[in-house]
C-alpha angles and dihedrals in degrees: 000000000000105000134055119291121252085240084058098043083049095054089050090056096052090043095057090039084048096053096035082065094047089048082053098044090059090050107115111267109255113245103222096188088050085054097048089043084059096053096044088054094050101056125105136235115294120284131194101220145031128191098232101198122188115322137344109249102191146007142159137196103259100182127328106298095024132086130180116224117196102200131186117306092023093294105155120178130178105226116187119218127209126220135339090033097045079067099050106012085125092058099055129105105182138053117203110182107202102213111095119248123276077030135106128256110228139201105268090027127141139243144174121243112186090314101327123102117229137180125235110235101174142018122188126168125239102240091221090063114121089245151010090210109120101034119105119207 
């Protein structure tokens, strides 16, 4: 036999998955309330509308009443949701925006967190967004 053995080639296999996990275990833990901080810091003044698009493509769960939504073309807005959400906003693992798509997303608004219904009481964009189009002072 002139070439490695499947059991070698095997062990050389193992050996690169098992240092690629190591290389990933010494990678720096994420600080998720840094993060959130940033983009806190980074939003805009309120605003009263968003153009949804089509679909929301992201979003995360900023403090107890906030959520981040990542839209179509890089847009990302902190929209701040009133009760019952701000008490289990943690807790929830789907975002339903009630305007209907191609639509705008309006102060007072509703959406659905999970299966509560909740009003919007502030927008405001993520200045690092691609754009600002969309938005309406």
């Amino acid at each position: 036999m002139t070439g490695p053995s499947f059991r070698q080639g095997s062990s050389c296999l193992l050996a690169i998955v098992l240092a690629t996990i190591a290389g990933c275990a010494a990678l720096p833990e994420h600080d998720a309330a840094e993060t959130n901080a940033d983009v806190v810091a980074a939003a805009g003044e309120p605003i009263r509308s968003i153009y949804v698009g089509r679909f929301i493509r992201d979003w995360q769960v900023i403090d107890r009443d906030t959520i981040r939504l990542d839209l179509d073309r890089g847009r990302r807005f902190l929209v701040r949701l009133g009760p019952p959400c701000s008490s289990v906003i943690d807790e929830v693992t789907t975002i339903e925006l009630l305007a209907n798509p191609g639509s705008h997303l309006r102060v007072f608004d509703q959406v659905r967190a999970g299966d509560m219904l909740c009003r919007v009481e502030e927008i405001r964009p993520v200045e690092d967004s691609a754009s600002d189009s969309g938005t309406t002072e």
